[in-house]
SETIRO-313729 format. One record per atom (N, C-alpha, C): x, y, z; residue number from 1. Coordinates in Angstrom, 3 decimals. Layout:
<sites>
px: X; py: Y; pz: Z; n: NUM
...
</sites>
This chain:
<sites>
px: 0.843; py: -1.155; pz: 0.000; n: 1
px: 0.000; py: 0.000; pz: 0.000; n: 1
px: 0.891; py: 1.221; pz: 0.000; n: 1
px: 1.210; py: 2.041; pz: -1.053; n: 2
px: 1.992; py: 3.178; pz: -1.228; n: 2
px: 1.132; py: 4.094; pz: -1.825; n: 2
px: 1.039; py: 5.233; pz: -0.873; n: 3
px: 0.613; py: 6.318; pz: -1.086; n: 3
px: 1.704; py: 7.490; pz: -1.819; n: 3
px: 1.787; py: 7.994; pz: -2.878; n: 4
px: 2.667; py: 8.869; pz: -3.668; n: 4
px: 2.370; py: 10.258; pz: -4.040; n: 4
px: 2.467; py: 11.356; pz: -3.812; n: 5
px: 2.602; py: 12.115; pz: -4.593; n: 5
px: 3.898; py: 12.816; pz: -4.895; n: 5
px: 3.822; py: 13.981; pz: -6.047; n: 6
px: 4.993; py: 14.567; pz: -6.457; n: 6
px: 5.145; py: 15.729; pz: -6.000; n: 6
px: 6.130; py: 16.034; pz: -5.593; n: 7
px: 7.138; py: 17.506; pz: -5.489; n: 7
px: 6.285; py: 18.071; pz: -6.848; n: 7
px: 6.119; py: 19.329; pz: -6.259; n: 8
px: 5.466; py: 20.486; pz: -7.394; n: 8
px: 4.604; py: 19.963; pz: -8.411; n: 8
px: 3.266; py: 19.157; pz: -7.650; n: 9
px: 2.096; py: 19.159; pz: -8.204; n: 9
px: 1.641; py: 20.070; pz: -9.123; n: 9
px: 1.030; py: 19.740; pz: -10.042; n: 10
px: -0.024; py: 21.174; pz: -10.862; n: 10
px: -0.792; py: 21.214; pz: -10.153; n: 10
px: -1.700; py: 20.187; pz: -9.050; n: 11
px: -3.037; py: 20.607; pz: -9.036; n: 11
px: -3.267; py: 20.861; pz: -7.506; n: 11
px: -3.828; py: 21.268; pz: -6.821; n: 12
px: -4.297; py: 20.894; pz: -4.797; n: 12
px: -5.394; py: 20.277; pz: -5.036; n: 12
px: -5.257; py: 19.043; pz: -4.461; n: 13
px: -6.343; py: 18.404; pz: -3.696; n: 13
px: -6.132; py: 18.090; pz: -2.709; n: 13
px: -7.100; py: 17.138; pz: -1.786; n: 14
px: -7.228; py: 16.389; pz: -0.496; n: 14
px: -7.072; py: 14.987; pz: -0.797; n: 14
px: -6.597; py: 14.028; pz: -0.129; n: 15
px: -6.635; py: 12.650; pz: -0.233; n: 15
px: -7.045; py: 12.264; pz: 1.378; n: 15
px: -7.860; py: 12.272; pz: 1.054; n: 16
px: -8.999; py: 11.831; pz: 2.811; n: 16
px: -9.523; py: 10.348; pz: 2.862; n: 16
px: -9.405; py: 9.867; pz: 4.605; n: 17
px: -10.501; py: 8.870; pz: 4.535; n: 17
px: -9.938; py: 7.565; pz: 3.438; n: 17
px: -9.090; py: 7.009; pz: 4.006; n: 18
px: -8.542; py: 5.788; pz: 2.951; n: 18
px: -8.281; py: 4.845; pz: 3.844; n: 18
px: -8.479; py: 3.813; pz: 3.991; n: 19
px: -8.691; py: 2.530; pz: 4.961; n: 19
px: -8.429; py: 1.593; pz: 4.288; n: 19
px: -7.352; py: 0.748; pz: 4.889; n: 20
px: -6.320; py: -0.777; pz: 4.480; n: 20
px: -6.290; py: -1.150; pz: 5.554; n: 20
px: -7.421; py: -2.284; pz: 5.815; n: 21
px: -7.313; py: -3.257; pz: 7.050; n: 21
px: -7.918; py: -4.623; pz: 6.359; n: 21
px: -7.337; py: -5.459; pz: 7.011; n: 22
px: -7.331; py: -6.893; pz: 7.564; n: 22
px: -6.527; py: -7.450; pz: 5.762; n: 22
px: -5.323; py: -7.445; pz: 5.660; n: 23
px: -4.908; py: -7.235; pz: 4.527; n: 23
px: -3.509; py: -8.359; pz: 4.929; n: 23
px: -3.354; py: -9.293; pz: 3.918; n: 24
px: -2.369; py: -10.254; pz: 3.995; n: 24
px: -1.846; py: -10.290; pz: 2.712; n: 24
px: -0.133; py: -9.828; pz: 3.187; n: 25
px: 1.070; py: -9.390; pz: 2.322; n: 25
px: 1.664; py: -10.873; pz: 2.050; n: 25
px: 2.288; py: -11.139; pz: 0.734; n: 26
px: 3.265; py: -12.072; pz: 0.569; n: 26
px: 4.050; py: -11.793; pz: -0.183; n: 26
px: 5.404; py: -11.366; pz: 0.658; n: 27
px: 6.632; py: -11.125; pz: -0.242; n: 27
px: 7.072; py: -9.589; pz: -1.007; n: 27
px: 5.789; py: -8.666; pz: -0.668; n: 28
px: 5.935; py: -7.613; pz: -1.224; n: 28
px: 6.932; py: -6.792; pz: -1.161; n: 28
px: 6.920; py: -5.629; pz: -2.183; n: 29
px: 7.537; py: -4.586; pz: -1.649; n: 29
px: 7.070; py: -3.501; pz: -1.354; n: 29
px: 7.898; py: -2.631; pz: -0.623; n: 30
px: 6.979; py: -1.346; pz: 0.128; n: 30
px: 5.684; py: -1.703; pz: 0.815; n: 30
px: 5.650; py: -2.622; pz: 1.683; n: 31
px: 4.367; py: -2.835; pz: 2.042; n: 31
px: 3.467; py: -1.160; pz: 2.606; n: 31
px: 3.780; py: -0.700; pz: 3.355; n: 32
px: 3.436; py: 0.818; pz: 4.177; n: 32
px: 3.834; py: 1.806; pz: 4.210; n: 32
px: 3.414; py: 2.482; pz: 3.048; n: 33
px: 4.340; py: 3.732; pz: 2.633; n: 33
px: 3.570; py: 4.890; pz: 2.079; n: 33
px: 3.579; py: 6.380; pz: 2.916; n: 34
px: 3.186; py: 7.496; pz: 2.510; n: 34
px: 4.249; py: 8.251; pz: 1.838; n: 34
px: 4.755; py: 8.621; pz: 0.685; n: 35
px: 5.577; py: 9.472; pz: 0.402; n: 35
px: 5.217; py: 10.617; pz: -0.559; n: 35
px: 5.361; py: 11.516; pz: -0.162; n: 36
px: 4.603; py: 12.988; pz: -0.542; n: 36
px: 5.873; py: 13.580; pz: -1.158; n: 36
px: 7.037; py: 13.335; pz: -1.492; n: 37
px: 8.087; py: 13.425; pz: -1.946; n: 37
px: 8.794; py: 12.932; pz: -3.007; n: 37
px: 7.574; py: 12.012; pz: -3.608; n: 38
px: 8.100; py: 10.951; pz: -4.549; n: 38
px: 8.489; py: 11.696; pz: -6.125; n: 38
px: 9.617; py: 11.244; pz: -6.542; n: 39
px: 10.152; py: 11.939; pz: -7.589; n: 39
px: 11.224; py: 10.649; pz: -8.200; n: 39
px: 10.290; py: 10.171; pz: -9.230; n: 40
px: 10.955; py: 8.625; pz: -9.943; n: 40
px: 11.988; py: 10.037; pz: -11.044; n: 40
px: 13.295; py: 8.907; pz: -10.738; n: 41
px: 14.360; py: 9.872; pz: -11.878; n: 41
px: 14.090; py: 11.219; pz: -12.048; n: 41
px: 13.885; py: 11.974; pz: -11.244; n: 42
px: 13.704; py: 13.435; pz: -11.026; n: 42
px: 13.478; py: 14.279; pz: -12.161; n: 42
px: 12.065; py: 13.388; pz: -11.818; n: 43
px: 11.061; py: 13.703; pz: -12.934; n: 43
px: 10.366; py: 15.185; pz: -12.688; n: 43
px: 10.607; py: 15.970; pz: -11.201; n: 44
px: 9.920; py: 17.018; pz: -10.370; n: 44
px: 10.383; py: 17.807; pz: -9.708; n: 44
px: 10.332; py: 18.972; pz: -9.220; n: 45
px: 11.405; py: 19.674; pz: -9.068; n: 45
px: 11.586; py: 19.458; pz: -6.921; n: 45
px: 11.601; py: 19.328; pz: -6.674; n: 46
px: 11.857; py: 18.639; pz: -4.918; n: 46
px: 11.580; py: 19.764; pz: -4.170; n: 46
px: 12.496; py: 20.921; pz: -4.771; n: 47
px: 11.986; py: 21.988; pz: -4.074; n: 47
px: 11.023; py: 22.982; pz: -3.697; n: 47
px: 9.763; py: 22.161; pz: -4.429; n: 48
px: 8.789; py: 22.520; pz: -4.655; n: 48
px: 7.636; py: 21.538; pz: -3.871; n: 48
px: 7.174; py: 21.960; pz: -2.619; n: 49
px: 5.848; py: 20.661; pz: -2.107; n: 49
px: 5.029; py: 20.396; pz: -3.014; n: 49
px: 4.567; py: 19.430; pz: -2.886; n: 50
px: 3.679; py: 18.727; pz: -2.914; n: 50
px: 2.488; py: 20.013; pz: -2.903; n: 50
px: 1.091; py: 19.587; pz: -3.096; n: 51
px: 0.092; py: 20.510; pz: -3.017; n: 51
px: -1.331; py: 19.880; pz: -2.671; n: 51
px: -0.677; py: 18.151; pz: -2.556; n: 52
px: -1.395; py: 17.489; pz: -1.968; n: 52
px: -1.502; py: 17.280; pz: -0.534; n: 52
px: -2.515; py: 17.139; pz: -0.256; n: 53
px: -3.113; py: 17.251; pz: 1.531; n: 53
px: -3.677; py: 15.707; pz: 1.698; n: 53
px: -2.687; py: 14.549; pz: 2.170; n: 54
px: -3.003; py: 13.275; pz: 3.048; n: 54
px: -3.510; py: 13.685; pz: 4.390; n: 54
px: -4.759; py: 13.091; pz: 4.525; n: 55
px: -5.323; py: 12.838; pz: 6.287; n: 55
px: -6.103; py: 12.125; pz: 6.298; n: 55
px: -6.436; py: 11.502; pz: 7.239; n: 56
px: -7.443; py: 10.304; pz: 7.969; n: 56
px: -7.221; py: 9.134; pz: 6.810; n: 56
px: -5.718; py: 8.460; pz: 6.864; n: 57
px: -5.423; py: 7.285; pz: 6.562; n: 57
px: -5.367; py: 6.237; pz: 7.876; n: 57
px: -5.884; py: 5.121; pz: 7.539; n: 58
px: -5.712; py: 4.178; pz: 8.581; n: 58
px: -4.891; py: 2.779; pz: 8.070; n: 58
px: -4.152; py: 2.340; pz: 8.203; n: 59
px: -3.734; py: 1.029; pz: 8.289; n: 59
px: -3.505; py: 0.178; pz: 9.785; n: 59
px: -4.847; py: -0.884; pz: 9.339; n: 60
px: -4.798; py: -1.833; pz: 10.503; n: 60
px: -4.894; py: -3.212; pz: 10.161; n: 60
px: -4.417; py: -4.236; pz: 11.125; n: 61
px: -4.276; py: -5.514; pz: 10.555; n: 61
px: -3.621; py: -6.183; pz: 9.378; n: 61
px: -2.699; py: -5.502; pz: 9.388; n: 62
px: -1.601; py: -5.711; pz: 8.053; n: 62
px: -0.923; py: -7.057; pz: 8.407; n: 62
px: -0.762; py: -7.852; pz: 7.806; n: 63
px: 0.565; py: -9.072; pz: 8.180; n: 63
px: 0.761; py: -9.802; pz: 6.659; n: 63
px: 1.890; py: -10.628; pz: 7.347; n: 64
px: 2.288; py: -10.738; pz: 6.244; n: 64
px: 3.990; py: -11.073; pz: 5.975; n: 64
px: 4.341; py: -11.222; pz: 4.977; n: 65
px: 5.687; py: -10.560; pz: 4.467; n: 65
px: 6.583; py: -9.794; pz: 3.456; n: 65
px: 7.831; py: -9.294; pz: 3.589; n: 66
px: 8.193; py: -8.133; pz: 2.631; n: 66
px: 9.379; py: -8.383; pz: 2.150; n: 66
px: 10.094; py: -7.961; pz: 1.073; n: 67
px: 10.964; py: -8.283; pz: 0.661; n: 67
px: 12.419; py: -7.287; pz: 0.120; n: 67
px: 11.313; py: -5.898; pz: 0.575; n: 68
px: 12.391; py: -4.881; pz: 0.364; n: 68
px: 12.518; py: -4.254; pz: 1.913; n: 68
px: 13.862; py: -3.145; pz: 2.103; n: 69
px: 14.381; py: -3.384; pz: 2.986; n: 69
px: 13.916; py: -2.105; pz: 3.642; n: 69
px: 12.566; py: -1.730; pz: 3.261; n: 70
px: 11.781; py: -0.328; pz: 3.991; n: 70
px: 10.192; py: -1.176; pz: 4.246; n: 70
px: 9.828; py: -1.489; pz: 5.496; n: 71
px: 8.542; py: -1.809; pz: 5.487; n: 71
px: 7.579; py: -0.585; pz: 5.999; n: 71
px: 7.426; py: 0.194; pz: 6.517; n: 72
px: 7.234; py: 1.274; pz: 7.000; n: 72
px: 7.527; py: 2.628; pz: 6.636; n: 72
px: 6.958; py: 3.928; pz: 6.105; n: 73
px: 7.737; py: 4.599; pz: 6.098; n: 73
px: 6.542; py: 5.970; pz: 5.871; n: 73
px: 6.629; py: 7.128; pz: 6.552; n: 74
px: 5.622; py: 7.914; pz: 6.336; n: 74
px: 6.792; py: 9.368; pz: 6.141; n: 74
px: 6.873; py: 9.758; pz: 4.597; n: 75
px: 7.258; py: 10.691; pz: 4.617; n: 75
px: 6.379; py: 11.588; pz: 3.653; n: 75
px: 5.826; py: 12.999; pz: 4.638; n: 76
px: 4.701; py: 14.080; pz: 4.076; n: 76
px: 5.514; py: 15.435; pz: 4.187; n: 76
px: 5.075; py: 16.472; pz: 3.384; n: 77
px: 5.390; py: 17.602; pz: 3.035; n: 77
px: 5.749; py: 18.166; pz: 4.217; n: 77
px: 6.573; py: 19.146; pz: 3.845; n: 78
px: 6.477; py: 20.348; pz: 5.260; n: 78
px: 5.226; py: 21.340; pz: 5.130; n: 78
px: 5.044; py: 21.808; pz: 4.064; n: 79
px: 3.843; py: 22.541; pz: 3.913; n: 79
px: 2.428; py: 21.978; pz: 4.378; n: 79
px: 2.271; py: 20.696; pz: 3.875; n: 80
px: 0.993; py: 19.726; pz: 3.885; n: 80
px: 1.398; py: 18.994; pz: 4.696; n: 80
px: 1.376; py: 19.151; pz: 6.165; n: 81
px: 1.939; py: 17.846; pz: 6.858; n: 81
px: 0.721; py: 16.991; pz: 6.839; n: 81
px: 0.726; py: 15.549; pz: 7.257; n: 82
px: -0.146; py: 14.152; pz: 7.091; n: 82
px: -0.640; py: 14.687; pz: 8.540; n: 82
px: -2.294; py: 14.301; pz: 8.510; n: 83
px: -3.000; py: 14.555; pz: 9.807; n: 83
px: -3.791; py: 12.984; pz: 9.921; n: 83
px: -3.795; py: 12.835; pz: 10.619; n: 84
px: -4.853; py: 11.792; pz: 10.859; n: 84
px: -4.287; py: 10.181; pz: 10.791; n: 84
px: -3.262; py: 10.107; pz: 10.527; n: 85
px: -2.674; py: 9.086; pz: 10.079; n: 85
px: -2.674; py: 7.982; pz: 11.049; n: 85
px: -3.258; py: 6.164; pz: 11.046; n: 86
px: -3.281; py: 5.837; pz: 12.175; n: 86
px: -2.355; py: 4.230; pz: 11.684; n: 86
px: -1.908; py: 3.505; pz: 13.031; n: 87
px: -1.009; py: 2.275; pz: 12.669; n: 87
px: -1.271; py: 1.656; pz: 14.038; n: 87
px: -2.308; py: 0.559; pz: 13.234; n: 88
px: -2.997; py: -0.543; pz: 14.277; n: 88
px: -2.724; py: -1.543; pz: 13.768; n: 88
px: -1.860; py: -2.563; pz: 14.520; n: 89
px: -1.472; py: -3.685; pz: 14.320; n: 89
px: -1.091; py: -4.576; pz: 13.574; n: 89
px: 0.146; py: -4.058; pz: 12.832; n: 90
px: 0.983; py: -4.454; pz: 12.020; n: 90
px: 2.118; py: -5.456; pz: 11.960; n: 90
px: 2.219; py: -6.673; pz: 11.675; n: 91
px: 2.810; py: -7.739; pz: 11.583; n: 91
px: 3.421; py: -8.126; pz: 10.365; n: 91
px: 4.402; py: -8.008; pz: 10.331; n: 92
px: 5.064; py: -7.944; pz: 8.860; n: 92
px: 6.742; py: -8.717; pz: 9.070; n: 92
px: 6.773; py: -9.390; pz: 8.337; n: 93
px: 7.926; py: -10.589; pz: 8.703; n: 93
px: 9.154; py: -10.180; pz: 7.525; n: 93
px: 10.659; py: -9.937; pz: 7.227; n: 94
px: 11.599; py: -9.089; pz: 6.810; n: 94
px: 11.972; py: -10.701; pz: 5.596; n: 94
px: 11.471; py: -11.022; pz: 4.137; n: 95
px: 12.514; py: -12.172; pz: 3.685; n: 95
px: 13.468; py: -12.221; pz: 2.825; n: 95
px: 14.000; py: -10.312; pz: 2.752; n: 96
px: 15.091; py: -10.159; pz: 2.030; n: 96
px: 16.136; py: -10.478; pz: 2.331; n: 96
px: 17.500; py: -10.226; pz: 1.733; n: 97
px: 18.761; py: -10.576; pz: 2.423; n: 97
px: 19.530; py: -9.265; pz: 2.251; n: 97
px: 19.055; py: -7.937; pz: 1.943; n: 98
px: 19.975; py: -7.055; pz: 1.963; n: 98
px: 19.980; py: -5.955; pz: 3.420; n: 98
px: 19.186; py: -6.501; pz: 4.714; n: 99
px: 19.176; py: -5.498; pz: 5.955; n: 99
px: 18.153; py: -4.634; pz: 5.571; n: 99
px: 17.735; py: -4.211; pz: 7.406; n: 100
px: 16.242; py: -3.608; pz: 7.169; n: 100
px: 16.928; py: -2.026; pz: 7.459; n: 100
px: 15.682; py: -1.583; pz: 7.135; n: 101
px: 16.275; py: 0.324; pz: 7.362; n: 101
px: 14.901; py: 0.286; pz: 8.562; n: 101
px: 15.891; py: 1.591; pz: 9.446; n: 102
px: 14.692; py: 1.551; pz: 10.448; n: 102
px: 13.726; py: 2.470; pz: 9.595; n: 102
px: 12.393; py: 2.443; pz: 10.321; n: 103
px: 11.288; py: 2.956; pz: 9.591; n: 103
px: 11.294; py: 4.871; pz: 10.318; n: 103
px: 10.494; py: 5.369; pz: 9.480; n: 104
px: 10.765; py: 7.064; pz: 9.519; n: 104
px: 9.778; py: 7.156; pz: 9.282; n: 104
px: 9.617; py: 8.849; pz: 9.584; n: 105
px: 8.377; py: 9.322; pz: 9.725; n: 105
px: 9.137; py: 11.083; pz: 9.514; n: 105
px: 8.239; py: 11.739; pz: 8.669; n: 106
px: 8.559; py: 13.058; pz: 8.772; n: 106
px: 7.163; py: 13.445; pz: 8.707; n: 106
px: 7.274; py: 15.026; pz: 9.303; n: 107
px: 5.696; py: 15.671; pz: 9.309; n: 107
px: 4.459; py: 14.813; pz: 9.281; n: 107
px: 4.718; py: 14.081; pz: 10.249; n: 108
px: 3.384; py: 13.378; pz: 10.709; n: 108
px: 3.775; py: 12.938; pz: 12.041; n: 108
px: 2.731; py: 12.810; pz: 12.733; n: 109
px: 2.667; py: 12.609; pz: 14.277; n: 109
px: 1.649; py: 11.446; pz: 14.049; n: 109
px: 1.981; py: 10.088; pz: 13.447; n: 110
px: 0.672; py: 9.248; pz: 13.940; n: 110
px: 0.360; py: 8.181; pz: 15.165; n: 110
px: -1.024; py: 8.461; pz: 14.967; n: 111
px: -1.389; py: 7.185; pz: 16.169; n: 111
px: -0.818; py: 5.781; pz: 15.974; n: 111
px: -0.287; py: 5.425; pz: 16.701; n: 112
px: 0.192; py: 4.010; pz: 17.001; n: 112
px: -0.131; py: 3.059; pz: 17.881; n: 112
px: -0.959; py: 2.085; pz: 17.773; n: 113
px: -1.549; py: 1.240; pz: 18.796; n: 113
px: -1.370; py: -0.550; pz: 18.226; n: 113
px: -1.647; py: -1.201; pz: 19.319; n: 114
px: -1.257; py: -2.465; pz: 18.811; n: 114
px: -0.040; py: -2.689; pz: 18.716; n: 114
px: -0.085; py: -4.177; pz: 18.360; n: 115
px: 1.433; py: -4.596; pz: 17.664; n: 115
px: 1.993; py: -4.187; pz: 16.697; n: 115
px: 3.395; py: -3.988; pz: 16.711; n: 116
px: 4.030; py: -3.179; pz: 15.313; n: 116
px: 4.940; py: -3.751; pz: 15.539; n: 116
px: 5.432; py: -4.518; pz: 14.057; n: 117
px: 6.246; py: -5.311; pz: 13.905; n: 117
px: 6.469; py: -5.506; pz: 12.585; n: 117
px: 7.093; py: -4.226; pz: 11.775; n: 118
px: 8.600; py: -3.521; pz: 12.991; n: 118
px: 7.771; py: -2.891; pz: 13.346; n: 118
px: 8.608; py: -1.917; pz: 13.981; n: 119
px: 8.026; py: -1.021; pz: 14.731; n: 119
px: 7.966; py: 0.200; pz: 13.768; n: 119
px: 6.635; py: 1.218; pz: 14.041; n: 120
px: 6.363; py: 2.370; pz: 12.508; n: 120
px: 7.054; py: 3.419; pz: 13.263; n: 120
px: 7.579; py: 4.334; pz: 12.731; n: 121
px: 8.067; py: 5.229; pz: 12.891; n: 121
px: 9.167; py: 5.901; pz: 14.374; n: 121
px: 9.770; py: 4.567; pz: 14.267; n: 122
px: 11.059; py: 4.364; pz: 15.374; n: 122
px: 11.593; py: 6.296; pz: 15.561; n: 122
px: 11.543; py: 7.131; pz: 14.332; n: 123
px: 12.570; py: 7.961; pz: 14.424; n: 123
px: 11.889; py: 8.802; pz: 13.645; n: 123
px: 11.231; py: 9.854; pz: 15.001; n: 124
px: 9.940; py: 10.843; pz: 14.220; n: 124
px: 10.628; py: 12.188; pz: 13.922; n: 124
px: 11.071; py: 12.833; pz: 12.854; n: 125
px: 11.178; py: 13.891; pz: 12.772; n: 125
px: 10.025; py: 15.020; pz: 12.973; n: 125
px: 10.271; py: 15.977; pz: 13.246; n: 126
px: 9.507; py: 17.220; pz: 13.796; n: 126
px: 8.793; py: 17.518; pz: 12.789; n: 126
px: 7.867; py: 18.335; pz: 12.797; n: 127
px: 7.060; py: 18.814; pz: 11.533; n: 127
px: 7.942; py: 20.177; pz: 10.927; n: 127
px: 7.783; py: 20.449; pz: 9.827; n: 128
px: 8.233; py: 20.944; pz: 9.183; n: 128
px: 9.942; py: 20.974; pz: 9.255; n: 128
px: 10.163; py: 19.280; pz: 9.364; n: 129
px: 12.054; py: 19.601; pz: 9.454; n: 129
px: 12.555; py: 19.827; pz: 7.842; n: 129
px: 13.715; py: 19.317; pz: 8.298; n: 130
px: 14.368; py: 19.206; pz: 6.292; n: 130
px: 14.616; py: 18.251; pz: 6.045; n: 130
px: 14.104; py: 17.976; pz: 4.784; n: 131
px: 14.600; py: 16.513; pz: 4.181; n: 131
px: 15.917; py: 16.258; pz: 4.085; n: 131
px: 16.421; py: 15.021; pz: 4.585; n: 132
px: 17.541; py: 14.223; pz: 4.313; n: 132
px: 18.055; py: 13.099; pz: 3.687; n: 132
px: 16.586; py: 13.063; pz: 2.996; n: 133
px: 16.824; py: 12.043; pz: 1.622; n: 133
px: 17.224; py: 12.228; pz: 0.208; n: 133
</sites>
């Protein structure tokens, strides 16, 4: 489940209200991922947000397994930070061989309840920090 948008959108909208529960992964990649930053071969200019607005996403009951070495990862605009964002009980088993990255979180503060495994957003940056990707 990867949520994407691009650095320097043409358009503003909202992306509200999106719900992924009771959901069984095999082998995937990116299983849990908001990235509001996404720019395939820099196709977009970075320095430019996003103009999209993520809130009231939920992922609950996820399990499963993954195969790339990010299972987790919520990175949202500084402008548009992610509101609502929630992570209920996530079980997700690692069957790559290249090492896991801990999971991140920028400009979002989400709810976390249940089991998390891994754990979501080990290493919360502040809202509106700077990207270091």
């Amino acid at each position: 489940m990867v949520l994407e948008s691009w650095p320097d959108s043409a358009v503003a909208y909202t992306a509200s209200d999106l719900y992924f529960e009771d959901i069984k992964m095999v082998n995937v990649s990116n299983p849990v991922i908001i990235d509001q930053e996404y720019c395939p071969s820099n196709h977009s200019n970075k320095k430019i947000p996003t103009k999209i607005k993520i809130c009231n996403v939920s992922f609950k009951n996820i399990k499963g397994t993954y195969a790339t070495f990010v299972a987790v990862k919520f990175i949202c605009s500084k402008d548009l930070p992610c509101e609502g964002v929630e992570v209920d009980d996530i079980d997700l088993a690692y069957t790559g061989t290249r090492g896991r990255i801990t999971p991140r979180c920028r400009n979002v503060i989400p709810i976390i309840t249940g089991k998390q495994n891994p754990r979501a957003c080990v290493e919360v940056a502040p809202i509106n920090s700077p990207s270091t990707d």
